[in-house]
Residue frames as qw, qx, qy, qz and C-alpha x, y, z in Angstrom:
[[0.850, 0.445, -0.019, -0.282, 106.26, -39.05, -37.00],
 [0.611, -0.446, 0.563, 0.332, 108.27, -41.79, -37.59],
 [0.048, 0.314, -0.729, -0.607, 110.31, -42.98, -41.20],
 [0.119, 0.291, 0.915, 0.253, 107.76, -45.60, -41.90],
 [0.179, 0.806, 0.475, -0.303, 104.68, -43.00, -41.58],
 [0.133, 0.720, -0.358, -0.580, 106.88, -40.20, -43.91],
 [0.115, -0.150, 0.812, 0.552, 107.30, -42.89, -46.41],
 [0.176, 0.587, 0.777, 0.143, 103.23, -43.56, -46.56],
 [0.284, 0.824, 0.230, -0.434, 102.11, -39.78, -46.39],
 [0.073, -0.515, 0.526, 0.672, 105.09, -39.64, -49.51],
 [0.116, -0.033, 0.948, 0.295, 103.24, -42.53, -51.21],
 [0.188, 0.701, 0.597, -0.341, 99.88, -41.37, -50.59],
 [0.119, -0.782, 0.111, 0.602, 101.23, -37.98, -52.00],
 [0.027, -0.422, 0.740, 0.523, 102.63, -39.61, -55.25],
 [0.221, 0.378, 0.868, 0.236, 99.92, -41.92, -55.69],
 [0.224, 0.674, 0.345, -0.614, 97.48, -38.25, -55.73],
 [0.021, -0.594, 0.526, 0.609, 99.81, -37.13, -58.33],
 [0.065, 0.064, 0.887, 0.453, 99.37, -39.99, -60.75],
 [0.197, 0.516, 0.826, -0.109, 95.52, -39.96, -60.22],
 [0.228, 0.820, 0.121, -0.510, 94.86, -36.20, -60.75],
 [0.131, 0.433, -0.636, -0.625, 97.59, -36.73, -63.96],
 [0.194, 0.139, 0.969, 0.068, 95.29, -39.92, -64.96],
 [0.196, 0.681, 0.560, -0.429, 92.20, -38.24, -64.38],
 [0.009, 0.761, -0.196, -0.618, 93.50, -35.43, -66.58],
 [0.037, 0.255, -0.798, -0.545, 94.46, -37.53, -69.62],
 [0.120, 0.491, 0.862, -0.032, 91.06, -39.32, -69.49],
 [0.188, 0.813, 0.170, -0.524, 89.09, -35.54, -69.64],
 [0.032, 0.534, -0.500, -0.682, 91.58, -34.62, -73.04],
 [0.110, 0.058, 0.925, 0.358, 90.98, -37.89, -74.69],
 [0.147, 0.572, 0.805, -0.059, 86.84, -37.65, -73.83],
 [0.051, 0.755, 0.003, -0.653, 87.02, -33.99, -74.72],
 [0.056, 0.332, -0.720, -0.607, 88.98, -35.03, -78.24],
 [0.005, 0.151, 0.891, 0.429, 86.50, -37.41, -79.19],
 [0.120, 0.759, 0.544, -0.338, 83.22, -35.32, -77.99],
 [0.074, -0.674, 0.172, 0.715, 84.77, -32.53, -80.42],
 [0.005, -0.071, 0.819, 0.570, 85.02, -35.13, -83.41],
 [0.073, 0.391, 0.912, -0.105, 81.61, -36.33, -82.64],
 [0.187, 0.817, 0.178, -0.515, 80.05, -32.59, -82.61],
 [0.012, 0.432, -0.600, -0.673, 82.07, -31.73, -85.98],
 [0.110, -0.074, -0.908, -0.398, 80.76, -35.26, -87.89],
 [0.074, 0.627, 0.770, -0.092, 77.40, -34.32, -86.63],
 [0.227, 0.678, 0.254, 0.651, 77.90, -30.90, -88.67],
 [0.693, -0.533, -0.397, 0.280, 78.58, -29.05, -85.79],
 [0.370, 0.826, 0.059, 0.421, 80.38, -25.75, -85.96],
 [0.624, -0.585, -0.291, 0.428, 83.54, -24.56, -83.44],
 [0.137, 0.944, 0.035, 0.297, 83.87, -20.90, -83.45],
 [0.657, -0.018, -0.360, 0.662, 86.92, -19.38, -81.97],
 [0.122, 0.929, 0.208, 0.280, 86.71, -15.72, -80.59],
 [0.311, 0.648, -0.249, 0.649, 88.50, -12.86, -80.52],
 [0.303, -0.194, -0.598, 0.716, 90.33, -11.59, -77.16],
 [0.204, -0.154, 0.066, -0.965, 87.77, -8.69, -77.85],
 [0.675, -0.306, -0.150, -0.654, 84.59, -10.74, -77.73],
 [0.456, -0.273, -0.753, 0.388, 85.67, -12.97, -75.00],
 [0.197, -0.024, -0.395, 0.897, 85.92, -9.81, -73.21],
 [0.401, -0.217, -0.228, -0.860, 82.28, -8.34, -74.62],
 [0.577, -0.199, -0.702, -0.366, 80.94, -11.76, -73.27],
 [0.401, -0.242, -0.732, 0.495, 82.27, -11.80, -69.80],
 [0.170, 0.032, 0.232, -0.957, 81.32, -8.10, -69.31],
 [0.530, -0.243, 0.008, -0.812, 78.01, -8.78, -70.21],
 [0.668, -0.178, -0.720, -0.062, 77.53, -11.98, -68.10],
 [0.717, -0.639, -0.192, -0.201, 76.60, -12.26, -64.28],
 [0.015, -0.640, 0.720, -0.267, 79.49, -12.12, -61.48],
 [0.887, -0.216, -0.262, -0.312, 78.62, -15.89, -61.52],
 [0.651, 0.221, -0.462, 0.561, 82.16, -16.71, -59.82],
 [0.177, -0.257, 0.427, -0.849, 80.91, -14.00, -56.82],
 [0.819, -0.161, -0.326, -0.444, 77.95, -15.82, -57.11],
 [0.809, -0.046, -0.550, 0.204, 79.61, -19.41, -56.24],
 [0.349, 0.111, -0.601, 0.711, 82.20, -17.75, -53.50],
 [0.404, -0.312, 0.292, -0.809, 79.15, -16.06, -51.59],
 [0.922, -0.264, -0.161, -0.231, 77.09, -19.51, -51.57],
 [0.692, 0.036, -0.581, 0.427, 80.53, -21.01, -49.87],
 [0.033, -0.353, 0.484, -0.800, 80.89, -17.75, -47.49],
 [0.639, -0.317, -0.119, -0.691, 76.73, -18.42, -46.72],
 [0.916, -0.319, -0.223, -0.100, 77.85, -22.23, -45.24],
 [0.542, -0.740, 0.350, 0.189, 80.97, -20.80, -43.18],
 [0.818, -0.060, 0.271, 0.504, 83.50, -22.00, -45.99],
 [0.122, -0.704, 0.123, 0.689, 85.92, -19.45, -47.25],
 [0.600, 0.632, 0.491, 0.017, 84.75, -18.49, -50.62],
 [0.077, 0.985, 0.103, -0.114, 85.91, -15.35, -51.11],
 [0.476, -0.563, 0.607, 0.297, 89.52, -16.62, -49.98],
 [0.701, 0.264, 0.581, 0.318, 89.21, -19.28, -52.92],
 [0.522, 0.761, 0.353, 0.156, 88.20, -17.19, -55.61],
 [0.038, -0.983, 0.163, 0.080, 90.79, -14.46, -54.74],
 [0.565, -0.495, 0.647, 0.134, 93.56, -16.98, -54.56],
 [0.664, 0.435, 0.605, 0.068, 92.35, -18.17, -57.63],
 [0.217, 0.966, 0.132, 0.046, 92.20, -15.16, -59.20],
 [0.227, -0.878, 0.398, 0.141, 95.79, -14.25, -57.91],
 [0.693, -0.260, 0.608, 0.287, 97.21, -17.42, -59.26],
 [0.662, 0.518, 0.448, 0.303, 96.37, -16.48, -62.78],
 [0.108, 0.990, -0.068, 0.060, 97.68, -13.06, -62.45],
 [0.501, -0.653, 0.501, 0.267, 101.06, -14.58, -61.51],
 [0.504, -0.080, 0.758, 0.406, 101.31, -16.66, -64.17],
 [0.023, 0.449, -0.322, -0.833, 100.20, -14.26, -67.04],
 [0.241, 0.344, 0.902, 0.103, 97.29, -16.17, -67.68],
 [0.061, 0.288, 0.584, 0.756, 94.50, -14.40, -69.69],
 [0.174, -0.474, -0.633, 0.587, 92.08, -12.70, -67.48],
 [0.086, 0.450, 0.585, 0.669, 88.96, -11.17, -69.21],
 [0.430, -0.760, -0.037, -0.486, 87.21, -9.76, -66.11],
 [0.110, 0.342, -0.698, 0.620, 88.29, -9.43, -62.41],
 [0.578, -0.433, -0.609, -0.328, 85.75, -11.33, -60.79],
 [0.639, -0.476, -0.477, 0.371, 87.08, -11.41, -57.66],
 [0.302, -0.132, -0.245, 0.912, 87.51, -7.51, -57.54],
 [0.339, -0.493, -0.422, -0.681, 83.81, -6.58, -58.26]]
Protein backbone atom coordinates (compact mmCIF):
# COMPACT_ATOMS: atom_id res chain seq x y z
CA UNK A 1 0.00 0.00 0.00
CA UNK A 2 1.29 3.00 -1.12
CA UNK A 3 1.22 6.89 0.75
CA UNK A 4 -1.51 8.04 -1.51
CA UNK A 5 -3.86 4.87 -0.63
CA UNK A 6 -2.91 5.37 3.49
CA UNK A 7 -3.94 8.90 3.10
CA UNK A 8 -7.60 7.80 1.54
CA UNK A 9 -8.24 4.74 3.94
CA UNK A 10 -7.16 7.81 6.77
CA UNK A 11 -9.80 10.05 5.11
CA UNK A 12 -12.34 7.54 4.65
CA UNK A 13 -11.64 6.73 8.41
CA UNK A 14 -12.11 10.42 9.56
CA UNK A 15 -14.83 11.13 7.32
CA UNK A 16 -16.74 7.74 9.40
CA UNK A 17 -15.92 9.58 12.46
CA UNK A 18 -17.66 12.83 11.65
CA UNK A 19 -20.75 10.92 10.27
CA UNK A 20 -21.34 8.49 13.21
CA UNK A 21 -20.57 11.98 15.52
CA UNK A 22 -23.26 13.79 13.10
CA UNK A 23 -25.56 11.07 13.12
CA UNK A 24 -25.32 11.11 16.91
CA UNK A 25 -26.11 14.81 17.45
CA UNK A 26 -29.13 14.55 15.07
CA UNK A 27 -30.66 11.34 17.43
CA UNK A 28 -30.10 13.87 20.87
CA UNK A 29 -31.64 16.85 19.25
CA UNK A 30 -34.80 14.47 17.74
CA UNK A 31 -34.85 12.68 21.05
CA UNK A 32 -34.93 16.38 22.96
CA UNK A 33 -37.70 17.55 21.05
CA UNK A 34 -39.84 14.09 20.96
CA UNK A 35 -39.50 14.40 24.94
CA UNK A 36 -40.91 18.11 24.88
CA UNK A 37 -43.58 17.04 22.55
CA UNK A 38 -44.68 13.92 24.88
CA UNK A 39 -44.51 16.29 28.12
CA UNK A 40 -46.82 19.30 26.27
CA UNK A 41 -49.06 16.53 25.26
CA UNK A 42 -49.40 15.76 29.19
CA UNK A 43 -47.28 12.98 29.02
CA UNK A 44 -45.59 11.63 32.10
CA UNK A 45 -41.53 10.53 32.37
CA UNK A 46 -41.00 8.24 35.19
CA UNK A 47 -37.54 7.53 36.29
CA UNK A 48 -36.81 4.15 38.14
CA UNK A 49 -35.03 2.94 40.74
CA UNK A 50 -31.71 0.71 40.18
CA UNK A 51 -34.09 -1.81 42.04
CA UNK A 52 -36.92 -1.81 39.53
CA UNK A 53 -34.80 -1.62 36.52
CA UNK A 54 -33.51 -4.73 37.88
CA UNK A 55 -37.26 -6.29 38.79
CA UNK A 56 -37.99 -5.41 35.05
CA UNK A 57 -35.14 -7.04 33.30
CA UNK A 58 -35.49 -10.19 35.50
CA UNK A 59 -38.85 -10.50 34.60
CA UNK A 60 -38.44 -9.91 30.81
CA UNK A 61 -37.40 -12.51 28.03
CA UNK A 62 -33.51 -13.21 27.27
CA UNK A 63 -34.54 -11.03 24.23
CA UNK A 64 -30.67 -10.13 23.60
CA UNK A 65 -30.12 -14.32 23.46
CA UNK A 66 -32.95 -14.13 21.44
CA UNK A 67 -31.31 -11.63 18.71
CA UNK A 68 -27.62 -13.41 19.03
CA UNK A 69 -29.23 -16.97 18.27
CA UNK A 70 -31.24 -15.53 15.10
CA UNK A 71 -27.51 -14.22 13.93
CA UNK A 72 -25.82 -17.73 15.04
CA UNK A 73 -29.10 -19.46 12.90
CA UNK A 74 -27.66 -17.41 9.48
CA UNK A 75 -23.85 -18.40 10.18
CA UNK A 76 -23.09 -14.81 11.70
CA UNK A 77 -21.43 -14.73 15.04
CA UNK A 78 -24.04 -13.71 17.46
CA UNK A 79 -23.07 -15.01 20.43
CA UNK A 80 -19.46 -13.43 19.82
CA UNK A 81 -21.33 -9.94 19.52
CA UNK A 82 -23.40 -10.03 22.42
CA UNK A 83 -20.54 -11.34 24.66
CA UNK A 84 -18.20 -8.67 23.46
CA UNK A 85 -20.84 -6.43 24.07
CA UNK A 86 -21.54 -7.49 27.22
CA UNK A 87 -17.72 -7.47 28.15
CA UNK A 88 -17.36 -3.94 26.99
CA UNK A 89 -19.74 -2.68 29.57
CA UNK A 90 -18.22 -4.62 32.30
CA UNK A 91 -14.92 -2.84 31.56
CA UNK A 92 -16.14 0.31 31.68
CA UNK A 93 -18.35 0.09 34.89
CA UNK A 94 -21.32 0.57 33.02
CA UNK A 95 -24.62 -0.45 34.76
CA UNK A 96 -25.53 -3.95 34.02
CA UNK A 97 -28.99 -5.13 35.32
CA UNK A 98 -28.91 -8.73 34.01
CA UNK A 99 -26.14 -10.85 32.32
CA UNK A 100 -27.67 -11.63 29.22
CA UNK A 101 -25.00 -13.02 27.64
CA UNK A 102 -24.31 -15.51 30.60
CA UNK A 103 -27.82 -17.16 30.68
Amino acid sequence: MNRADRRKLFDLAEAAIDYRDHVASVAVERAGESRDKFRESGGTIVTLSPEEIDAWAAGMPNIAKDWAAGLEEQGLPGDAILAAYMDIMRENGQPISRQWDQE
